[in-house]
Backbone as a ProteinNet text record, in pm:
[ID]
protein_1_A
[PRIMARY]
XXXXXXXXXXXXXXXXXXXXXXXXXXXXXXXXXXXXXXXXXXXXXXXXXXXXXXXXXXXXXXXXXXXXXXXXXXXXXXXXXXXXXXXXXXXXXXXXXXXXXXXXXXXXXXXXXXXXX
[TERTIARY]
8818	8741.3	8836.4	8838.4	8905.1	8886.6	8977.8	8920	9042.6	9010	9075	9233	9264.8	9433.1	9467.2	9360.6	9366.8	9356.4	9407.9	9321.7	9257.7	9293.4	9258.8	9169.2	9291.6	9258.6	9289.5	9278.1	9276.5	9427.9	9401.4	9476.2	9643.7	9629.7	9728.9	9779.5	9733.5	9800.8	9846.8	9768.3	9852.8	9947.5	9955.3	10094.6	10181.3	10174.4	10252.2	10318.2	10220.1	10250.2	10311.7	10197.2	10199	10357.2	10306	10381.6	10537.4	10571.2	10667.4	10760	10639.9	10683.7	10759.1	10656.7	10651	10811.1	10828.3	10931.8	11043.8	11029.5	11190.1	11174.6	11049.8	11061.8	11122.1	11085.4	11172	11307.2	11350.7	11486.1	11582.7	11503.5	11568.3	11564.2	11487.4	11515.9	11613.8	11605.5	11644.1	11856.5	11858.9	11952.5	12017.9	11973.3	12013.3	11982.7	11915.1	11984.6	12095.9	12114.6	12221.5	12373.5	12362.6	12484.2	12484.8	12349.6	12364.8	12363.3	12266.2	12211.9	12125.1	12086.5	12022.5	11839.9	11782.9	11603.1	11564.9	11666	11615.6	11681.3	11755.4	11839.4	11751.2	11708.7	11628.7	11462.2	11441.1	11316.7	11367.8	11450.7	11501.1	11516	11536.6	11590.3	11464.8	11357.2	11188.5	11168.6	11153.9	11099.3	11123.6	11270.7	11309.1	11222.6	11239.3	11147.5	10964.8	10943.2	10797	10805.4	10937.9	10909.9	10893.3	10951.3	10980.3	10851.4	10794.6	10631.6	10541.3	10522.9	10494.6	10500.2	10613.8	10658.5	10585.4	10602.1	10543.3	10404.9	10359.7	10215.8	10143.9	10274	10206	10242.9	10342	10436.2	10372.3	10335.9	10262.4	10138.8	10075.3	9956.8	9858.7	9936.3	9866.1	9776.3	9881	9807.5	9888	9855.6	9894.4	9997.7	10116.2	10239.1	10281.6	10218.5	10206.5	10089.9	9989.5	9880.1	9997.2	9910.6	10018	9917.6	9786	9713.8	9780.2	9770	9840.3	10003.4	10050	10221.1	10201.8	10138.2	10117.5	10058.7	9967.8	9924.7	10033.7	10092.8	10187.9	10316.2	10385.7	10487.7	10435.9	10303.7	10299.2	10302.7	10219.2	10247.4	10385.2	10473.2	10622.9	10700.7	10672.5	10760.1	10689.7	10569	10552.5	10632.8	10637.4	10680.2	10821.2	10881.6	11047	11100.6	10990.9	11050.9	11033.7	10889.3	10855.5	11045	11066.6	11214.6	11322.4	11333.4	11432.4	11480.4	11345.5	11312.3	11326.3	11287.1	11307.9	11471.4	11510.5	11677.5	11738	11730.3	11806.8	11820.8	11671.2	11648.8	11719.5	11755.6	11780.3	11945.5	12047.2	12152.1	12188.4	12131.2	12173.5	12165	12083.3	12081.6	12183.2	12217.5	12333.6	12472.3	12503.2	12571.3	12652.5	12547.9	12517	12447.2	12482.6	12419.3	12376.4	12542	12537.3	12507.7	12462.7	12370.3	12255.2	12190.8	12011	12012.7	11835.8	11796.3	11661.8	11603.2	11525.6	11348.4	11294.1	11148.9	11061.1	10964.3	10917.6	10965.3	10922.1	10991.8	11019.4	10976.2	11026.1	11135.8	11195.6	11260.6	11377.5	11442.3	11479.7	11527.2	11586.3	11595.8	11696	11731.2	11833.7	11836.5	11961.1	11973.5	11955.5	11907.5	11883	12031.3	12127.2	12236.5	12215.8	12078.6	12068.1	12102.9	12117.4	12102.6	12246.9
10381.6	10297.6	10224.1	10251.2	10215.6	10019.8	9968.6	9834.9	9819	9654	9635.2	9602.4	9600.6	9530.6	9640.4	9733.6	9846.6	9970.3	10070.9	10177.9	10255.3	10208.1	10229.3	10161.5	10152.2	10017.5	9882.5	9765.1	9643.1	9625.8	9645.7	9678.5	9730	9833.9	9957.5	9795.2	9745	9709.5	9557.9	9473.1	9331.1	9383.9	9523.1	9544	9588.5	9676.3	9788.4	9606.9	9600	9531	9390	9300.9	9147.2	9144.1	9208.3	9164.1	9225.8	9354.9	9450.3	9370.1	9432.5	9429.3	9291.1	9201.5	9047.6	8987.6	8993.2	8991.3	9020	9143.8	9237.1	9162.2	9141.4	9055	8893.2	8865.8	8698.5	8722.5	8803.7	8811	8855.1	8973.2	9014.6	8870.3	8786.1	8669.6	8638.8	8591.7	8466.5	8528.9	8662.5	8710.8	8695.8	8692.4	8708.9	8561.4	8472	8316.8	8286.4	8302.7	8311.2	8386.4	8455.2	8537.9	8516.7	8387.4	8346.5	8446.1	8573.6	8684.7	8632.2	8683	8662.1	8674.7	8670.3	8688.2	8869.4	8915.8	9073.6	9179.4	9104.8	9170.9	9153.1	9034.5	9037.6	9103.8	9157.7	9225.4	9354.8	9430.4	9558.5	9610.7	9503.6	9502.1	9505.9	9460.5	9430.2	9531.4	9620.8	9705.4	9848.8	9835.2	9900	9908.1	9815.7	9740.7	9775.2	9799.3	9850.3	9975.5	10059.1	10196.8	10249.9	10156.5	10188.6	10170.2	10031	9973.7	10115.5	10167.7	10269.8	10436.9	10418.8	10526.4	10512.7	10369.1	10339	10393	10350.8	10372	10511.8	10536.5	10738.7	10799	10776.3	10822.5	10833.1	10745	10743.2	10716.8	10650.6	10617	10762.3	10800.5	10914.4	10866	10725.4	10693.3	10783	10742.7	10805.1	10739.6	10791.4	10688.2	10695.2	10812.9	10792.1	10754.5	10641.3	10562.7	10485.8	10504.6	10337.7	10258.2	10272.5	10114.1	10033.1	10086	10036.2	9996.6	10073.4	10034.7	9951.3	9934.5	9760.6	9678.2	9684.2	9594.2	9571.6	9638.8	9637.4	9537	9615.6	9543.1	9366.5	9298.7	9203.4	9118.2	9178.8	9072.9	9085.6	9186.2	9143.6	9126.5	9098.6	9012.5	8872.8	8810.5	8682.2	8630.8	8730.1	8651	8667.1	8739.9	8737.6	8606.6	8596.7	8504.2	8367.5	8333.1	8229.5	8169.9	8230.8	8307.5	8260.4	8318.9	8258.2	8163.2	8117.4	7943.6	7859	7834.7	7790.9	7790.1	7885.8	7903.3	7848	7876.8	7845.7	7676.9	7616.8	7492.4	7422.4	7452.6	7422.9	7417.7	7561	7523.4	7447.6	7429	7365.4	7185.2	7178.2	7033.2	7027.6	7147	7107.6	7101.2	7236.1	7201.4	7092.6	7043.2	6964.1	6843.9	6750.6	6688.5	6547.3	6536.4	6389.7	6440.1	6596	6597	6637.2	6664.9	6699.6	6620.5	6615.4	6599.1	6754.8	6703.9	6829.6	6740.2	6836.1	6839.2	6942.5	6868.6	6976.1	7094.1	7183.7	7299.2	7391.6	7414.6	7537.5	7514.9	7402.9	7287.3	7195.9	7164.7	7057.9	6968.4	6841.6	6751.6	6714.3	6657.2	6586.4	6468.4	6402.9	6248.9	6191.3	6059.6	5953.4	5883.3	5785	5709.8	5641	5573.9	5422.8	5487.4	5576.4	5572.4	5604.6
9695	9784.1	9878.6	10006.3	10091.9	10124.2	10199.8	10243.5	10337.2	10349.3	10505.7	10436.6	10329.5	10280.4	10158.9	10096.9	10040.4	10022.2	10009.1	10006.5	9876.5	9762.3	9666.6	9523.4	9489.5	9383	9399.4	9354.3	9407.2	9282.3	9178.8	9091	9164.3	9161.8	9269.2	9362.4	9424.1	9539	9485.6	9414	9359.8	9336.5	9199.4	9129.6	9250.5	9339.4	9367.2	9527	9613.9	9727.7	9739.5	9606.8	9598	9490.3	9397.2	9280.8	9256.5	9292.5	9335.9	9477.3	9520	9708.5	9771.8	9661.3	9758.2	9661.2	9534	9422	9517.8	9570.5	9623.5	9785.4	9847.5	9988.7	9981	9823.7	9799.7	9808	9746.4	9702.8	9824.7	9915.7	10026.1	10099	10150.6	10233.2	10174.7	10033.2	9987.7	10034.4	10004.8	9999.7	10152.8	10303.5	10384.3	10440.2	10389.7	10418.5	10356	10249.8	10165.9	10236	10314.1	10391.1	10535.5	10572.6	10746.1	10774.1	10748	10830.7	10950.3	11066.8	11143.6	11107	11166.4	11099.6	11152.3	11287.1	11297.6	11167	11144.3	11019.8	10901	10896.9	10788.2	10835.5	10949.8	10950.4	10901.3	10970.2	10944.6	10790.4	10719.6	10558.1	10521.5	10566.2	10532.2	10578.4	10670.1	10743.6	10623.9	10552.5	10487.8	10366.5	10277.1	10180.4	10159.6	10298.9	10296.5	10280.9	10381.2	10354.4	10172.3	10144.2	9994	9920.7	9964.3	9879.5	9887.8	10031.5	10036.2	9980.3	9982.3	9875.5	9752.9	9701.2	9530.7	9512.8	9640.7	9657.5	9666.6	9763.2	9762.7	9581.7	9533.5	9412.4	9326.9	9220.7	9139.6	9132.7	9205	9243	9300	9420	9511.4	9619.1	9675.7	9788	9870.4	10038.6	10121	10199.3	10182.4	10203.6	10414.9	10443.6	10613.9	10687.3	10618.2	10664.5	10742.3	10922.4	11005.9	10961.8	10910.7	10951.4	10788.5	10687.5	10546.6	10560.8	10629.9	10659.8	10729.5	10839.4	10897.8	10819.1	10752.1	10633.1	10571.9	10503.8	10403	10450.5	10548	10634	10682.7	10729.8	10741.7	10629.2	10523.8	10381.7	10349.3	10343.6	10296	10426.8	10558	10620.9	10595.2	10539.2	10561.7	10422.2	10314.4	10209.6	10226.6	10305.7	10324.9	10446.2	10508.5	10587.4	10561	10473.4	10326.8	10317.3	10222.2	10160	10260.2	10334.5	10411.6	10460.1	10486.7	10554.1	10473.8	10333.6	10262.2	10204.4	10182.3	10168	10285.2	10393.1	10518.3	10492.2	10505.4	10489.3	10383.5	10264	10133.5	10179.2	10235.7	10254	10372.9	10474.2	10594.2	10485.6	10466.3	10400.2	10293.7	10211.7	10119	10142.6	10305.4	10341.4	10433.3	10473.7	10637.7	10613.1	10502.3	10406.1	10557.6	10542.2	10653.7	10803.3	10846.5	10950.3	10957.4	10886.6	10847.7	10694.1	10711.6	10611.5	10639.1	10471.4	10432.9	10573.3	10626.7	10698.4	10637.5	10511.8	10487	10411.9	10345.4	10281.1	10358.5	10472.6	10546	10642.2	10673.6	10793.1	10786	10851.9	10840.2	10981.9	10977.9	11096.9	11113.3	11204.9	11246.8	11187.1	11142.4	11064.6	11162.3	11159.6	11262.8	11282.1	11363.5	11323.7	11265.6	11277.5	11188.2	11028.2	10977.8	10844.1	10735
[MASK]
+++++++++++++++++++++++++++++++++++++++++++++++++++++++++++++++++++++++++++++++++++++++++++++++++++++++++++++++++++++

């Protein structure tokens, strides 16, 4: 049974997209804030990452791993949770490194210190 974020099972896609996909999309951010990668570097590494979700999906499952409308599905949920990931890391070291010039804005962010402080 087809749908607009699946093509199969609902099952099939938490495990294979959310839970797989989104796991290896944390880790890839978390990994290229961590090395002051740029964010196209970290799409390309995502871009990679889906080809693979996809694969999982055609592999054992017997979805269809050259659907574009599912590879764009696919690819937007693990670039939002890779870039989640990043932002959060980026944010986390700019403040640990850069203590006395940012503070933390938010979890995805951070700011400039004021002088008064």
């Amino acid at each position: 049974m087809e749908t607009y974020l699946y093509e199969d099972k609902l099952f099939v896609f938490v495990l294979v997209t959310l839970l797989m996909g989104g796991w290896a999309a944390w880790m890839t951010g978390k990994a290229s804030a961590s090395t002051w990668s740029r964010y196209p570097i970290l799409f390309f590494y995502l871009v990679l990452l889906t080809m693979g979700v996809r694969f999982l999906h055609q592999a054992p499952f017997g979805g269809n791993m050259f659907s574009p409308y599912y590879f764009f599905v696919d690819l937007v949920i693990i670039q939002l949770i890779g870039l989640v990931s990043y932002r959060v890391r980026l944010a986390k070291q700019m403040v640990g490194k850069y203590g006395w010039m940012f503070q933390r804005s938010g979890a995805l962010g951070w700011s400039a210190r004021s002088s008064a402080e």
